[in-house]
N, C-alpha and C positions, 0 to 999 in steps of 0.2 A: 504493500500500500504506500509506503516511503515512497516506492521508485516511481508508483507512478503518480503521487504528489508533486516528487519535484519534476517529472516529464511537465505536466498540468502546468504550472509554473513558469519551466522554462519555453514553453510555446508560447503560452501568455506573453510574456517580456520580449519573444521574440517578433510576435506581432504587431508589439506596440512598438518598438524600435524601427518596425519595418513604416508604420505608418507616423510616427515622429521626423524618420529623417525624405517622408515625401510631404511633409509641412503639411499634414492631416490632424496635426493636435498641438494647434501653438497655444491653445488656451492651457495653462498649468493643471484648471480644475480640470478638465476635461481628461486631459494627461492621467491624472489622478483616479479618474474614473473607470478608465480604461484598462490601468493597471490594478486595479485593484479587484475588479467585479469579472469571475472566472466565467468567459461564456460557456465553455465546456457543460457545467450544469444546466446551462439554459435551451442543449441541443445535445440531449444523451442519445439520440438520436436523428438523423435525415437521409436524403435519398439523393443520391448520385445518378447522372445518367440526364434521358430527356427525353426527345422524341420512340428512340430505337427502347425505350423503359429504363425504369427506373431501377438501381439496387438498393437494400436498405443497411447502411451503416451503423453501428451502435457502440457505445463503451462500454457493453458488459460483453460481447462476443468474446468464446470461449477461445477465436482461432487469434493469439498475439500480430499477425498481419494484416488481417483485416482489422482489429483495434487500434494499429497503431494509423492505419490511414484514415481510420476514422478520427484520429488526435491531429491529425495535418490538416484533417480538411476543416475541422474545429475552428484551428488559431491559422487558416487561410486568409488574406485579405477578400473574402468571397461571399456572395451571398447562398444562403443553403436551403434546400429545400425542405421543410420538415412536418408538411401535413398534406396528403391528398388525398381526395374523395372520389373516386367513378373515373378516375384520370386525370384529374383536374387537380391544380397546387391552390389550394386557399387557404397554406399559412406558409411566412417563409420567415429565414434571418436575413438581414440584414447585410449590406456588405458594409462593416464597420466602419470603413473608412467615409462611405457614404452620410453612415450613420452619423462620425464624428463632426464630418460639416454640418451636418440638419443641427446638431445641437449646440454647434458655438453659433450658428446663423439665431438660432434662436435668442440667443441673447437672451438671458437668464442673469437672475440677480438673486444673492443672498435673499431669501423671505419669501422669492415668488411661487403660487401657487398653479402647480402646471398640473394642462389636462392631455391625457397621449389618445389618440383615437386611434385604435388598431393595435391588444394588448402582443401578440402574437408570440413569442416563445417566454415573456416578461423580461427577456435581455437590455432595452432599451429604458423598459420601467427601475430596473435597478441600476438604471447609467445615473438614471434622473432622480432613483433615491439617493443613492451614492453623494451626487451633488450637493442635493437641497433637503434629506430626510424623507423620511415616509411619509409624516404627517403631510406634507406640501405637493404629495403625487397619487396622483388618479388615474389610472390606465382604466379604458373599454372595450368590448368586443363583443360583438354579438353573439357568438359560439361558446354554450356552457363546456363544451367541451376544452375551447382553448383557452378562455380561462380560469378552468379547472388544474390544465396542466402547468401554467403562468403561475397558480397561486404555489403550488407545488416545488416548484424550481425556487422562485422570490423566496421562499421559506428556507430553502437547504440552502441558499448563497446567504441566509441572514438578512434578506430586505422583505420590508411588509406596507408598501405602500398599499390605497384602496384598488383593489381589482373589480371590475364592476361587471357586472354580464348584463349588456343592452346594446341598444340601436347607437352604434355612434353617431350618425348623423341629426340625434340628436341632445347630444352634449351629453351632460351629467348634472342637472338643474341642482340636485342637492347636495353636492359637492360645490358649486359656484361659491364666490365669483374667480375667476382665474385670470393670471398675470400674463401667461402663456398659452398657447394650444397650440400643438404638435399635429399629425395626424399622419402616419404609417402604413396607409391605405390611399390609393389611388382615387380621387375625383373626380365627379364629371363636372362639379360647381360646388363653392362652398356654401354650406348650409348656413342661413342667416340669421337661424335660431340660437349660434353659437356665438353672436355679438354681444346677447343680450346674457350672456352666461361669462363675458370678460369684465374688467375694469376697463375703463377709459385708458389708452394709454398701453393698452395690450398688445399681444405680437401675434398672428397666428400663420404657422407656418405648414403649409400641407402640398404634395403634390399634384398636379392637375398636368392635364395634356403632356406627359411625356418631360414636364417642368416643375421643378419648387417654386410656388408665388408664399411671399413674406408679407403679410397685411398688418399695417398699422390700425386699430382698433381708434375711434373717435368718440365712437359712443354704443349703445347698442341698437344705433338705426343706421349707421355707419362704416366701413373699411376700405383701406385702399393699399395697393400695391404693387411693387413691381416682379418677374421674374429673376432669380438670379441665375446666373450662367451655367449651373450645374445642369444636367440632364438625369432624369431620373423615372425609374419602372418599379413598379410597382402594382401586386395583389389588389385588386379591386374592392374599392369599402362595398359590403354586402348590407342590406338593409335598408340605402338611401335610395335615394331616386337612380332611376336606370340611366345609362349614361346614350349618347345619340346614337341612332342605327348604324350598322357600319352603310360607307359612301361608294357608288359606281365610280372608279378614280380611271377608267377606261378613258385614251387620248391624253393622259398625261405622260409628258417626255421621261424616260427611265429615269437618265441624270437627274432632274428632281425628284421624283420618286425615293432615289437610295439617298438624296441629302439627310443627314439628324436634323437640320433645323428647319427642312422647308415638312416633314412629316412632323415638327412638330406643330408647326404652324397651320396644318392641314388636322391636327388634335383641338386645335384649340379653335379653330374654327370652326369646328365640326356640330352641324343643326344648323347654322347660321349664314355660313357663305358658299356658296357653287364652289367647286375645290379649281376647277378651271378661273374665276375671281383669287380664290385665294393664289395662284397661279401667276396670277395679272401683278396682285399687290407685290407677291415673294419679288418678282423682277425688276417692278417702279421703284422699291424702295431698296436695291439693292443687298438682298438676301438677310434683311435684319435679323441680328440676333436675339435671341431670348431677352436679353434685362432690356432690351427697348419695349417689349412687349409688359402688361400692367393689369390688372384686374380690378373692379371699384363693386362693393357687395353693399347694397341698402336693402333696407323693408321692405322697398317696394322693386326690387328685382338685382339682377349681376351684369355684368357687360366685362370684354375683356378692350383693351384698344392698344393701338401701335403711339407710342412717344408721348401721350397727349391725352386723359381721359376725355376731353373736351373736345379733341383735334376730329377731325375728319375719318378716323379709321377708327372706328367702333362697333361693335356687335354685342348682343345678346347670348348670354351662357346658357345651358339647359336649365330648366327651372330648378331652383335649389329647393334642398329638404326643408320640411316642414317642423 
């Protein structure tokens, strides 16, 4: 048990060393976070593999070869696959390094009350206890099952924030009000029910269209925001509102097609512009990138726009959750 303590350990260290010296954790707290809270616990198990199937890894296998790749692919800078249902992955980890941007982007302060939407292995929820305490973290998920296994792990690594089993799409009313909100789960629009569940002055950070948008919180009728530069994929929040049909993209030139920024701008259009329009714009404005691109959530609807929520290039988001 020593030996494979300190295996545990040194993979730990060595993963964060690998993501320190790619300037993935210049925050110290975060640093701190990372070294400290063992994902290994939080993925005693995932699945390898993809379309040709999956295999399933584990750290209790009796065969020492298979255990030990299952301790590589642990402290991998990788995202893992560790829940699926009929074929389909609807819980995954995190690729750390991903993870550690979302959470210095967050901007987090001694005292603040963060809420994580998407509880999923509870790795992330104990980066976030880690931080700020139990008392000050709230993870959700629809799936009693996954956060059943969440409260499970957060228990053995010694963290006990609230694990909640509900709809994240719409917040955690009795938990409120929150400093922060996370969300770990893919978007089709943010839920506007979650303004009124921030303080003024809030940050909520979640991905949408293939993008991280970072929203400044005004009020609870209020938010606004821009993209940042990261690209980002992500398991689908289950629960909220369904996200746009997929689009006929037939007569679009390949070369945009395989672009990351012009599919993403074809995500984030999507319900609102002819992808041939969105086509027209990608080219007028010289193939902009994500942080020009902004999203503004009120009471009374979402819209995403290019440079400008005012400007000339705006559209309408799927209708957010209720």
């Amino acid at each position: 048990m020593g030996a494979d303590a300190d295996a545990y350990a040194g993979a730990r260290a060595a993963l964060v060393r690998k993501m320190t010296a790619a300037g993935a954790l210049d925050d110290p707290a975060w640093h701190a976070a990372f070294a400290g809270v063992p994902r290994h616990l939080f993925v005693p198990y995932y699945f390898a593999g993809g379309a040709a199937g999956y295999r399933r890894l584990w750290g209790e296998d009796p065969d020492p070869a298979r255990r030990a790749r299952w301790l590589d692919g642990v402290y991998e800078d990788a995202p893992l696959a560790t829940r699926i249902r009929d074929g389909e992955l609807i819980s995954s980890s995190s690729q750390p390094s991903l993870m550690a941007g979302m959470l210095e982007e967050l901007e987090v302060r001694d005292g603040d009350a963060v809420l994580e939407i998407g509880t999923g292995t509870g790795y992330n929820a104990a980066l976030l206890a880690h931080r700020l305490g139990d008392d000050l973290v709230t993870t959700v998920d629809l799936d009693p099952e996954i956060t059943e296994s969440a409260r499970r792990h957060l228990d053995a690594a010694g963290y006990h924030p609230a694990v909640i089993t509900g709809d994240g799409a719409r917040g955690c009313p009795a938990r409120a009000p929150f400093d922060r909100i996370i969300a770990t789960c893919a978007l089709p629009s943010v839920p506007h029910t979650w303004l009124a569940q921030c303080r003024p002055g809030a940050r909520i950070l979640a991905p949408l269209a293939t993008g991280l948008i970072a929203l400044d919180v005004r009020d609870a009728s209020h938010a606004e925001g821009r993209f940042l530069h990261t690209p980002a994929y992500f398991v689908p929040l289950r629960g909220g509102p369904a996200g746009p049909s997929p689009r006929n993209l037939g007569g679009l030139p390949r070369r945009a097609l395989e672009n990351e920024l012009f599919r993403f701008l074809l995500a984030l259009t999507a319900g609102s512009l002819d992808p041939h329009d969105a086509l027209t714009l990608w080219h007028r404005e010289k193939r902009p990138r994500r942080e020009r691109f902004g999203v503004t959530v009120t009471e009374n609807g979402e819209w995403a726009w290019l440079d400008d929520p005012q400007g000339p290039y705006a559209w309408p988001l799927a209708a957010a959750g209720a």
